[in-house]
C-alpha positions as a LaTeX table, in Angstrom:
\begin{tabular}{lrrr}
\hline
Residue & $x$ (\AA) & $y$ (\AA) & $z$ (\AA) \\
\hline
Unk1 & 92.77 & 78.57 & 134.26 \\
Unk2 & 93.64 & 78.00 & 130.96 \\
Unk3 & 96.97 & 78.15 & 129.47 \\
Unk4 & 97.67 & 82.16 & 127.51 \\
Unk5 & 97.56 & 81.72 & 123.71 \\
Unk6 & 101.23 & 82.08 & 122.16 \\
Unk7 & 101.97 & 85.25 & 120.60 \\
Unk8 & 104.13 & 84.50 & 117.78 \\
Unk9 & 105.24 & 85.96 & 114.18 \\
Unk10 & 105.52 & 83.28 & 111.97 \\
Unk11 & 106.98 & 84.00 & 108.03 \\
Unk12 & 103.38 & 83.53 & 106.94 \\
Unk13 & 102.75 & 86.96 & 108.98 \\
Unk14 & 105.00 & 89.05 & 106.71 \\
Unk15 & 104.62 & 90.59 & 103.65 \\
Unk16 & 107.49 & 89.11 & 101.84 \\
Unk17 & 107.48 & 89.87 & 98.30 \\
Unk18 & 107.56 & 93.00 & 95.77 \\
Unk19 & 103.62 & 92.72 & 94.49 \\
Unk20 & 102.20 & 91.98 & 98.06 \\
Unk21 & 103.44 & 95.50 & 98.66 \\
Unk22 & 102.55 & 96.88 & 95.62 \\
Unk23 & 98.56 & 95.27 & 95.95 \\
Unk24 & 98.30 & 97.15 & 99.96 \\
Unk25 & 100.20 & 100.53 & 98.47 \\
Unk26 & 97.54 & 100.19 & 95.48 \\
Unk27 & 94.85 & 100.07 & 97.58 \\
Unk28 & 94.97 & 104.04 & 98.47 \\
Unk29 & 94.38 & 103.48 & 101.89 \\
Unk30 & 96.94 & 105.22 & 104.28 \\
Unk31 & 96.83 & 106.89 & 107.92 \\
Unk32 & 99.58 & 108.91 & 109.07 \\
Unk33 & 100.39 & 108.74 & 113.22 \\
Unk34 & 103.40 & 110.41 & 114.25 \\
Unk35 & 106.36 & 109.20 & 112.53 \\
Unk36 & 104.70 & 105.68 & 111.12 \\
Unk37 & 102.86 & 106.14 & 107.58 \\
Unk38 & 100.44 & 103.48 & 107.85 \\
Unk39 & 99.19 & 101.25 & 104.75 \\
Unk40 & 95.95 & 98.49 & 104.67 \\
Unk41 & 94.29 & 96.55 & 102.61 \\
Unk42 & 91.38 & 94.48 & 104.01 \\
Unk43 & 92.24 & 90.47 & 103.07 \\
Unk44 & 90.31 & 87.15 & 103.77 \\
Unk45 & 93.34 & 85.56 & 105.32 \\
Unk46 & 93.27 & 83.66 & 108.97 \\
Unk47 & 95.50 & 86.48 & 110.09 \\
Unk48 & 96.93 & 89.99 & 109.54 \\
Unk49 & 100.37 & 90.17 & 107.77 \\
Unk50 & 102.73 & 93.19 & 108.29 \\
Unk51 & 105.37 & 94.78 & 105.69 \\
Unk52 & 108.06 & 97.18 & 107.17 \\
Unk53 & 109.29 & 100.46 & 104.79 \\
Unk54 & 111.85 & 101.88 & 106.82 \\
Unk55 & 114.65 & 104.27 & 104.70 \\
Unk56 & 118.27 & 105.35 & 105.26 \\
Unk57 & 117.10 & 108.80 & 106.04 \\
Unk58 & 115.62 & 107.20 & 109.20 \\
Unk59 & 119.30 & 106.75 & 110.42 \\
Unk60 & 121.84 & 104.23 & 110.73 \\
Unk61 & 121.51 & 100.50 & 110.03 \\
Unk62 & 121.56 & 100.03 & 114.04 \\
Unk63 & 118.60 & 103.01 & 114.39 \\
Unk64 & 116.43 & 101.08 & 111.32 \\
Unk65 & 117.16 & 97.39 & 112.37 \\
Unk66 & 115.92 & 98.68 & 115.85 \\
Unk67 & 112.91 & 100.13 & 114.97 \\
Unk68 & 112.10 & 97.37 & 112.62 \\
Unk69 & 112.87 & 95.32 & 115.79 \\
Unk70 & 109.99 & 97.44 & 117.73 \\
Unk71 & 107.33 & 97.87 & 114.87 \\
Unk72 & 107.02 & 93.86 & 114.47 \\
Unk73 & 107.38 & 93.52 & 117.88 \\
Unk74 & 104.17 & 96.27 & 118.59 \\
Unk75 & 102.24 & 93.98 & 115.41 \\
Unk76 & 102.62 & 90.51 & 117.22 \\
Unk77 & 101.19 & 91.82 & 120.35 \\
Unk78 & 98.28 & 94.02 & 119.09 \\
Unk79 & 97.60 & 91.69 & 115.74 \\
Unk80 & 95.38 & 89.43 & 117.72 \\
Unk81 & 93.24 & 92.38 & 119.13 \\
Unk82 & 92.91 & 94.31 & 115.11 \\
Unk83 & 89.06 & 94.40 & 114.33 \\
Unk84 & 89.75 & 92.67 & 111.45 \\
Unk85 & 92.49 & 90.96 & 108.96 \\
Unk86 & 94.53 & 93.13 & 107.27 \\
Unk87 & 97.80 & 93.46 & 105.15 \\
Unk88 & 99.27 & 96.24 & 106.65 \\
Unk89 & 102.59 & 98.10 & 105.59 \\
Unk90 & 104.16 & 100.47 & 107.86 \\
Unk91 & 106.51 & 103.23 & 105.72 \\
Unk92 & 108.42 & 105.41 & 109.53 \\
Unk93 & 109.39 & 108.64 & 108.18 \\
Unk94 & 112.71 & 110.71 & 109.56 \\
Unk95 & 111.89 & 111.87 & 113.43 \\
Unk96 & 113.99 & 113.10 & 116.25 \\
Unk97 & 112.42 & 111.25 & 119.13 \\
Unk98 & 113.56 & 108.06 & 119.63 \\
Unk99 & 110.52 & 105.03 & 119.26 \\
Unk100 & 109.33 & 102.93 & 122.35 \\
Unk101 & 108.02 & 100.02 & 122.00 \\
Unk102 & 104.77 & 101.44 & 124.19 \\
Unk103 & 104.60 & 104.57 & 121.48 \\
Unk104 & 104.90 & 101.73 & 118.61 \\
Unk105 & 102.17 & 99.95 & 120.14 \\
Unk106 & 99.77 & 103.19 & 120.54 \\
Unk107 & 100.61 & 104.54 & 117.22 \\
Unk108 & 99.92 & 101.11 & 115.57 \\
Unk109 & 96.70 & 100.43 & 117.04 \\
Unk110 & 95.02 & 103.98 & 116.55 \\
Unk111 & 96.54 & 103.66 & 113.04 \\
Unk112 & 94.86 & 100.71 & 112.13 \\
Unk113 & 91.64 & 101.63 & 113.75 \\
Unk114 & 91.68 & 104.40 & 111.34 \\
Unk115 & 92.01 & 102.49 & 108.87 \\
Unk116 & 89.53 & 100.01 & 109.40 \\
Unk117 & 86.96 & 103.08 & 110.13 \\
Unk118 & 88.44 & 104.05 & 106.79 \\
Unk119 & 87.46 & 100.69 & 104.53 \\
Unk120 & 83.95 & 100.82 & 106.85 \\
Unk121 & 83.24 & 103.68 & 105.07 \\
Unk122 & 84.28 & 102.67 & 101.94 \\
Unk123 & 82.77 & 99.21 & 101.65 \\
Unk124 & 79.14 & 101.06 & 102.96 \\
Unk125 & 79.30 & 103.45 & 100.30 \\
Unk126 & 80.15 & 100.85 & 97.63 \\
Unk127 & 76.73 & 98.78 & 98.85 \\
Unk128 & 74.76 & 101.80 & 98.51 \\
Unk129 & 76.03 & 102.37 & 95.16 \\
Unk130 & 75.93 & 99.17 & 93.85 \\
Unk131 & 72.06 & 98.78 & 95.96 \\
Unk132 & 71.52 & 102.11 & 93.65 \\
Unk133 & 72.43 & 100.91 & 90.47 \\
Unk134 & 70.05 & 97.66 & 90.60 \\
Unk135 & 67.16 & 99.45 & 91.74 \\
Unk136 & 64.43 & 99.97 & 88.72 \\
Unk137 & 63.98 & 103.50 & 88.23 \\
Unk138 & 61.19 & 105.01 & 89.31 \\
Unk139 & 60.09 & 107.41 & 86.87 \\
Unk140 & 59.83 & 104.64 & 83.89 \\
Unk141 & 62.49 & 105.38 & 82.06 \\
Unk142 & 65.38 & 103.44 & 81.11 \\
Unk143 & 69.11 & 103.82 & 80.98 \\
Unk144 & 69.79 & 102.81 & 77.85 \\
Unk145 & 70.32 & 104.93 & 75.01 \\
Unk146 & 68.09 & 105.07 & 71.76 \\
Unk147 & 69.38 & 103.18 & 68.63 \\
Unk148 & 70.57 & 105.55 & 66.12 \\
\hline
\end{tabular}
């Protein structure tokens, strides 16, 4: 039997600085589940990186610091299992219910399965346009426009 991989959440799994937000929230990419507003950008790092949003209308230092607490708790156990790297920012709008770490977890991972379905999509329809573009017309005519 061999030994169960650690599960940790080293600094170089956070999004730590002002422009890595900026590049995911630039991106246009966002799924919203439940209270948790959820931002990705596809990346070609070894592993997914996570960026909390959480405001003071969420509540009290003790309420944000706690669901913080549970939202990078949720990423270090489902990271491993994403179908594919992302940078991922989490924005948790005002709610009444309190979080559990279960909901985080079920939120999270249907989130960023949306998301990747999302940038699926996206990346297909860019190949077809881009297949479209380099294909010789047909008709024999050109694209370009007469000098004059």
């Amino acid at each position: 039997m061999s030994a169960p991989r650690r599960l940790r959440f080293p600094g170089s799994c956070r999004l730590q600085h002002k422009r890595e937000f900026d590049a995911v929230y630039a991106s246009r990419a966002r799924v919203d589940r439940g209270p948790l507003s959820v931002h990705a950008m596809p990346t070609d790092r070894p592993s997914a990186r996570l960026g909390l949003a959480v405001g003071r209308r969420v509540g009290c230092a003790v309420v944000r610091n706690r669901i913080k607490r549970l939202l990078r708790e949720a990423f270090r156990l489902e990271r491993l299992g994403f179908p594919a790297t992302y940078d991922v920012v989490v924005a948790v709008r005002p709610h009444s219910e309190p979080l559990t770490l279960d909901r985080c977890r079920a939120l999270l991972v249907e989130a960023i399965g949306a998301e990747h379905a999302l940038w699926t999509k996206r990346s297909a329809r860019r190949r077809t346009h881009a297949d479209a573009e380099s294909s010789p017309r047909t008709d024999g005519t050109s694209d370009e426009r007469p000098a004059g």
